[in-house]
C-alpha positions in Angstrom: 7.1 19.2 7.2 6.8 17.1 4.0 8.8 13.8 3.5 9.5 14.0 0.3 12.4 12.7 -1.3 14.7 15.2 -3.9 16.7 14.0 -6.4 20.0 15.6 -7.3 18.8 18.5 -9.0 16.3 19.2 -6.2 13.1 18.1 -8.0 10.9 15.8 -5.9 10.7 12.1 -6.8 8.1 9.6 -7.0 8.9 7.6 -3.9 5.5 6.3 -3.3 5.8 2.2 -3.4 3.7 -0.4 -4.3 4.2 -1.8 -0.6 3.2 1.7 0.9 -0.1 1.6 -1.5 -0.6 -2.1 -0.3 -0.2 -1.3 3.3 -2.6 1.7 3.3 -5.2 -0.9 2.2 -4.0 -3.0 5.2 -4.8 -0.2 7.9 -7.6 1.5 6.2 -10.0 -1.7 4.6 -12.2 -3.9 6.3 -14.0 -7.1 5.3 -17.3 -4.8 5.0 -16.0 -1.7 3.3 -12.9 -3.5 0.7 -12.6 -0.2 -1.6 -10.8 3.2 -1.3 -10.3 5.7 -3.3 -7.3 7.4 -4.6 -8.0 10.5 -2.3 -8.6 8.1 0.7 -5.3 6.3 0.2 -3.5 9.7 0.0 -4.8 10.4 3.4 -3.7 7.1 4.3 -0.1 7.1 3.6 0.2 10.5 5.1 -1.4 9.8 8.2 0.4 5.9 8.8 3.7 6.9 7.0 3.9 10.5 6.4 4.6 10.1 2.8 3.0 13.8 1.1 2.1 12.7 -2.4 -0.7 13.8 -4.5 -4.0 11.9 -5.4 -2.8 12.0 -9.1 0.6 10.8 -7.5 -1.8 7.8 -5.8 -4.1 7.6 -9.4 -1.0 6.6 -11.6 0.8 4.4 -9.0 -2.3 2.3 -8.7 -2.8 2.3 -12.7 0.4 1.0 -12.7 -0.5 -2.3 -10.1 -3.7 -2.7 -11.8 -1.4 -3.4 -14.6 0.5 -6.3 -12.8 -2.7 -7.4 -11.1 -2.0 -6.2 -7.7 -5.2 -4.1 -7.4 -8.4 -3.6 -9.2 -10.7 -0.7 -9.5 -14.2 -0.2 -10.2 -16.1 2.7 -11.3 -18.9 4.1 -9.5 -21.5 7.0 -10.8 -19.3 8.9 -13.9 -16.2 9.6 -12.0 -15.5 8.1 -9.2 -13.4 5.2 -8.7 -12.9 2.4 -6.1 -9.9 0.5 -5.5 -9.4 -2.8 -3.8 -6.4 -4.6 -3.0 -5.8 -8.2 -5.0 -2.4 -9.2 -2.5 -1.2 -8.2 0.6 2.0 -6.1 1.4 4.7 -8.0 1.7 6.7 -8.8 5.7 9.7 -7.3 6.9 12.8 -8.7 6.3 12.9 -9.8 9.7 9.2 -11.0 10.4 9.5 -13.0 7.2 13.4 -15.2 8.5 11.6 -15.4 11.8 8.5 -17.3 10.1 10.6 -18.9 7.8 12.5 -19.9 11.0 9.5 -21.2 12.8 8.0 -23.6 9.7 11.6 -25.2 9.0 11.5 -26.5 13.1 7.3 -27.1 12.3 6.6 -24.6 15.1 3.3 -23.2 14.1 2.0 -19.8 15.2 0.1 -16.9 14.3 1.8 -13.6 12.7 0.5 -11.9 15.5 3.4 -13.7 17.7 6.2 -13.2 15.2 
């Protein structure tokens, strides 16, 4: 089953986020292989969040951050195009106060124990 979003008149919306983007890189990049493509990260966010959009779907979001510097592409061979990731995806609410929390009372420690 698809989770897609519908707006009122029952058309599905563009809910894919910047953050959902960034956290596919997360899960799915490693220090050896940085790039994906638009096809890869499709797979991505279905698999990790089950969001169903389309590559295009994934092609114009990532446009879109390339604009504002949050990713950068590459081309390879005459169509194919890599991405990589310039920032990372932002914390949750919650795992950013708790850090937040932990530097005001200099209490150092790694994300991993947040």
């Amino acid at each position: 089953m698809s989770n897609r979003a519908r707006n009122d008149s029952g058309k599905y919306t563009d809910k894919l986020t910047e953050q959902d983007v960034l956290k596919a890189f997360d899960y799915e990049t490693t220090a050896e292989a940085p790039m994906l493509t638009a096809s890869e990260i499709t797979d991505a966010v279905a698999e990790h969040f089950d969001i169903e959009v389309s590559s295009e779907t994934v092609r114009r979001r990532l446009r879109e951050m390339e604009d504002s510097d949050l990713v950068a592409s590459k081309k390879f061979g005459a169509s194919a195009v890599g991405w990589t990731a310039l920032v990372g995806p932002g914390l949750a609410d919650d795992v950013a106060a708790e850090a937040d929390r932990r530097l005001e009372e200099d209490e150092f420690v790694s994300l991993d124990e947040v």
